[in-house]
C-alpha positions in Angstrom: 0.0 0.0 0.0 2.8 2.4 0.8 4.4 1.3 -2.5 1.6 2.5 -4.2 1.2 6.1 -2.2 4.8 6.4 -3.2 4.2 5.8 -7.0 1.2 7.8 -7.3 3.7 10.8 -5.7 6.7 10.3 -7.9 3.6 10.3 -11.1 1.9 13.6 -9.9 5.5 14.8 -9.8 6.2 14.0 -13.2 2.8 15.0 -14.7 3.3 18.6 -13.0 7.1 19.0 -14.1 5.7 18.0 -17.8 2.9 20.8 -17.4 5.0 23.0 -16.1 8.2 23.0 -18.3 7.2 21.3 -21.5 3.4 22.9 -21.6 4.3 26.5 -20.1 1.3 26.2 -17.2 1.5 28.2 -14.0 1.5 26.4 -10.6 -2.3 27.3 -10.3 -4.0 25.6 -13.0 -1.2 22.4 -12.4 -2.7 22.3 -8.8 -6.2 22.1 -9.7 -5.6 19.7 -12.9 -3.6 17.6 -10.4 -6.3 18.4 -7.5 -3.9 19.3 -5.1 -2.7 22.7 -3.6 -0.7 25.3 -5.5 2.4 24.9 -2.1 2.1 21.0 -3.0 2.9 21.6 -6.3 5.6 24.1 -5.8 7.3 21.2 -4.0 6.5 18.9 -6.4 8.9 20.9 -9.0 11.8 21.6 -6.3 11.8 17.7 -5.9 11.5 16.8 -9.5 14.8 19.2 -10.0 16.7 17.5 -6.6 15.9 14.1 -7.7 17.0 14.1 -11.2 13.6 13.8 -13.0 14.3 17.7 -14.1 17.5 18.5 -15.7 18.4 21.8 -16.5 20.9 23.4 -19.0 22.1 26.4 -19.3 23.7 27.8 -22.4 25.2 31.2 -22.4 25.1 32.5 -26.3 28.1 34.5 -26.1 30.2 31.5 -25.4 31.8 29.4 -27.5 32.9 26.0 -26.2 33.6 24.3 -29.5 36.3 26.9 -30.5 38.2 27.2 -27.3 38.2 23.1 -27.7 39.8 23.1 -30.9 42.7 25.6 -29.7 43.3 24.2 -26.8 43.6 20.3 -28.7 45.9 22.7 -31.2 48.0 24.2 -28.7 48.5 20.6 -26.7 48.6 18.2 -29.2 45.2 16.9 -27.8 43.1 14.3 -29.6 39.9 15.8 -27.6 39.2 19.0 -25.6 36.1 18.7 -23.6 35.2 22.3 -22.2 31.9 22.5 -19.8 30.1 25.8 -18.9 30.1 25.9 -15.3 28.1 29.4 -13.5 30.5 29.8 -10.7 34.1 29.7 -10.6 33.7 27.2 -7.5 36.1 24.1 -6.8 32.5 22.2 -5.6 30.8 23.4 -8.4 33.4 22.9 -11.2 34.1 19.4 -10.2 30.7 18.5 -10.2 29.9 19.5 -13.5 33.1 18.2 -15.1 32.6 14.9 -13.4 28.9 14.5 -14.9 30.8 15.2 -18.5 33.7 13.2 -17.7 30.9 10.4 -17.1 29.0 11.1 -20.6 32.7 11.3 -22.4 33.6 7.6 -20.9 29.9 6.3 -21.5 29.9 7.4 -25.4 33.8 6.2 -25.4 33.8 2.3 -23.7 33.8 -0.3 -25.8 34.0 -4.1 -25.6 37.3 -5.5 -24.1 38.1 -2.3 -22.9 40.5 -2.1 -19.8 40.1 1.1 -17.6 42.5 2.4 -15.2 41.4 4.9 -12.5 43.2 7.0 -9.9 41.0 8.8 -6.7 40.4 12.2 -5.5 37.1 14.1 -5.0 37.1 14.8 -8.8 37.1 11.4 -9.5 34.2 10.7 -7.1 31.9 12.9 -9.1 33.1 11.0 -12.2 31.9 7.8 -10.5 29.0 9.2 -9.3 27.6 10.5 -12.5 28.6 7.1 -14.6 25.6 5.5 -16.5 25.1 1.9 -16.4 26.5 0.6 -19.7 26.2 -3.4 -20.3 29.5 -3.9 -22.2 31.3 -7.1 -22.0 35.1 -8.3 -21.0 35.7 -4.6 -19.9 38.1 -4.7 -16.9 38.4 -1.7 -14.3 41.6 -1.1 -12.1 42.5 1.1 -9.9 45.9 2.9 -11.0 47.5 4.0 -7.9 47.8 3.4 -4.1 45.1 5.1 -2.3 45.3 3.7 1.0 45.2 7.1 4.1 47.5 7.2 6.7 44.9 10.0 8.4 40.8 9.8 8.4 40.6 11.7 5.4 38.6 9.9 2.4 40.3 9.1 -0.6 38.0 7.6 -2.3 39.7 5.1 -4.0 37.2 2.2 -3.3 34.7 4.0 -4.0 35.6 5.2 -7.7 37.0 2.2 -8.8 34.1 -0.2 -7.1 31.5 2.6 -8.7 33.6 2.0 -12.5 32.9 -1.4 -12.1 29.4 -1.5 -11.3 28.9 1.0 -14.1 30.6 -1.3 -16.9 29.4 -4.4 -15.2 32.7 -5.9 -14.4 34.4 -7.0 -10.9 37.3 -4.2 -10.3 40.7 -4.8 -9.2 41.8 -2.5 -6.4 45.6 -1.7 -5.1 45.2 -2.1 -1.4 47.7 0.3 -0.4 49.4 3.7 0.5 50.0 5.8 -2.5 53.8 6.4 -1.0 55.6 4.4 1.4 58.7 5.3 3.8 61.8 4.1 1.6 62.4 2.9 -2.1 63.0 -0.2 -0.9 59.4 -0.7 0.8 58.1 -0.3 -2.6 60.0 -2.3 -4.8 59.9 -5.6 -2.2 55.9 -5.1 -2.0 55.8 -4.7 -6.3 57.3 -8.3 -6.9 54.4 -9.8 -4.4 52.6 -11.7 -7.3 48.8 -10.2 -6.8 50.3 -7.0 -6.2 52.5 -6.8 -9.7 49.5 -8.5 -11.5 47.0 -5.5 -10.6 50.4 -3.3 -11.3 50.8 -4.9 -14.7 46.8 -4.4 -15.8 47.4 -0.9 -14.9 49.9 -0.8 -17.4 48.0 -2.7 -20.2 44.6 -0.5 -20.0 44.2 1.4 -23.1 42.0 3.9 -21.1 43.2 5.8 -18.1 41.1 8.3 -16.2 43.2 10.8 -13.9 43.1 14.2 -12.7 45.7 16.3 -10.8 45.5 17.9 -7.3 47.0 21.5 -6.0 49.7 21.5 -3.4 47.7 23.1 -1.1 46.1 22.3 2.5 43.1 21.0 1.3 44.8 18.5 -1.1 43.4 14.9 -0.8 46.7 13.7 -1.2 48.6 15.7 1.3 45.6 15.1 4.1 46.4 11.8 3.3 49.3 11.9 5.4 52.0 11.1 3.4 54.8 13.5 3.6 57.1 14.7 6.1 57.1 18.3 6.7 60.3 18.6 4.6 59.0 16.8 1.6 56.0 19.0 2.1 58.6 22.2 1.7 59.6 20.5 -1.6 56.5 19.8 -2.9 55.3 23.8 -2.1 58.2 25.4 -3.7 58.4 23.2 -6.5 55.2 21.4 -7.4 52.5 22.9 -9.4 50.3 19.7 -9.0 50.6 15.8 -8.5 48.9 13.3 -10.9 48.8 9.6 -10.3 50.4 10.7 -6.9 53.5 11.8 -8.4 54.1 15.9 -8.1 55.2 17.9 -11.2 56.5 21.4 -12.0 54.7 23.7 -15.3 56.6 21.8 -17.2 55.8 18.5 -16.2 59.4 17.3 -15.1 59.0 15.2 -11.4 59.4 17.8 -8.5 61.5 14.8 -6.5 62.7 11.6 -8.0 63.5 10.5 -4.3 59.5 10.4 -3.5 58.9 10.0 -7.6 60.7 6.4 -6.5 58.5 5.4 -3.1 55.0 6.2 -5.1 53.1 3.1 -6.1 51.2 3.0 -9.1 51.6 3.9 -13.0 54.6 5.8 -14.2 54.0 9.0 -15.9 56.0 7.7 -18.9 53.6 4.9 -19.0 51.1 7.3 -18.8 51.8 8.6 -22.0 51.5 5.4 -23.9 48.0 5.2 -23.3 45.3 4.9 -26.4 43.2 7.8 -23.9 44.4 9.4 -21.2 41.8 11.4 -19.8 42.7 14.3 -17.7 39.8 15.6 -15.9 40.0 18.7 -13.4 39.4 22.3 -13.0 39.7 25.2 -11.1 41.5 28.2 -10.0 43.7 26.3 -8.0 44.6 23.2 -10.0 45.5 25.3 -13.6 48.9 24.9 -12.8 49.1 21.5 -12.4 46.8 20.8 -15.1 49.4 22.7 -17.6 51.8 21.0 -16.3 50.0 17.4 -16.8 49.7 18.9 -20.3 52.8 20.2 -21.1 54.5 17.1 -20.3 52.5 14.9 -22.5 50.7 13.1 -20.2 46.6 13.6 -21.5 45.6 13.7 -24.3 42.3 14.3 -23.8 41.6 16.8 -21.1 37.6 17.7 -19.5 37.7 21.1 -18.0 35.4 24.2 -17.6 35.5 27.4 -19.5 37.1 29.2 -17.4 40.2 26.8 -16.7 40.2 26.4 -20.7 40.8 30.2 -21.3 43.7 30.3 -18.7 45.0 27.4 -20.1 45.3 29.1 -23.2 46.3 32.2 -22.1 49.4 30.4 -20.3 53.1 30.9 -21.9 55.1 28.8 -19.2 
């Protein structure tokens, strides 16, 4: 019985979004077609908007998207530019709305066989969280690098790579560790532990790789993480512009440290290169130096941004 209550709602909701935005009727005459009160149906819309049964766009006419695109895939050697209107100059906002096109890019992209490597990060989570279910088959998902906290701040590494698997209908494989450890030598005696090199080794076979960098700032997932001492902390500020795959670059895109380049666990930036797609997805004030480095070193080649990134980006020199 309260199964049906709850469908006869989520039906009134529709049937007053429809009259609303696809017929052009005010609240009033919706309430008494729908024979409920005008507040009722006020609520109805809010809802409808909320929980996804109203999607709205907005698309500014003196922008033009496609054309920064093409100049940005010009001036980066880029085989696609994605560039997403976004109203507010906002970390929250702009990772949001790239993440949701991030998911439509990777939904129109996977194929059959396909194997996709992800990193983490609170970009990446929106990514997940946006992905469409889409039943392909033999598609393997892996998770790129360490992600494992040494502090109670989420990485979300489970839960992008465990939300890319449910999307493309495939059991992940996750690396159940830190993203840096204490001494080289940590790391290369964990790598040659069979299960550990195997999920290493798919990594490095996936044709697609979905990444994103972070700032070297407080707020950084990956410094909350823990990881650093407060010396490699003064390396990484007066160096780094940004880290991807957990491994910190300059504008350039040369490695800020080889020392902690070698204790990171996960995918070489070199091998990052090699990839059929490598899709760099990020945005904001804050993270446009890292992305140009991540660009100028070769290591996307296709980026998802917003518009206001994008025309930094291009107004960038060094």
């Amino acid at each position: 019985m309260a199964d049906e209550r709850s469908e006869d709602k989520v039906s009134k909701m529709i049937d007053a979004a429809r009259l609303y935005y696809e017929l052009n009727q005010n609240q009033e005459e919706i309430a008494r077609k729908l024979g409920v009160s005008r507040p009722t149906i006020s609520r109805f819309l809010q809802q409808a908007k909320e929980e996804g049964y109203v999607q709205i766009k907005i698309v500014h006419p003196g922008e033009n998207n496609g054309a920064l695109a093409v100049r940005l895939e010009t001036k980066f050697g880029l085989k696609r530019a994605v560039i997403v209107s976004v109203p507010h100059y906002e970390d929250g906002v702009v990772k949001k709305y790239i993440g949701e096109a991030a998911a439509h890019y990777l939904y129109d992209t996977v194929k059959n066989g396909d194997i996709i490597a992800a990193t983490w990060g609170t970009t990446l989570y929106q990514v997940a969280l946006h992905l469409k279910d889409k039943p392909v088959r033999d598609v393997k998902v892996v998770q790129l690098n360490g992600g494992v906290s040494h502090s109670e701040t989420n990485t979300y590494a489970y839960e992008v790579v465990h939300l890319f698997g449910k999307a493309f209908h495939t059991m992940p494989y996750f690396i159940p560790l830190p993203a840096l450890v204490d001494h080289k030598i940590v790391k290369q005696t964990i790598e040659k532990d069979r299960h550990i090199r195997n999920i290493l080794e798919l990594g490095k076979q996936s044709n697609i790789a979905v990444v994103t960098v972070g700032a070297p700032s407080e707020d950084s997932v990956l410094i909350r993480a823990n990881y650093f001492t407060e010396e490699e902390l003064d390396i990484i500020r007066a160096k780094g512009a940004g880290d991807i795959c957990s491994r910190y670059i300059d504008t350039t895109g040369a490695i800020c440290s080889e020392e902690l380049d070698q204790r990171t666990i996960g995918i070489s930036l070199d091998e990052l290169k090699q990839k059929e797609q490598s899709i760099l997805v990020a945005g904001g004030a804050k993270k446009v130096d890292g992305i140009f480095g991540a660009l100028s070193g070769g290591y996307a080649n296709v980026l998802i941004t917003d518009q206001f990134t994008a025309r930094y980006l291009l107004e960038r020199e060094t």
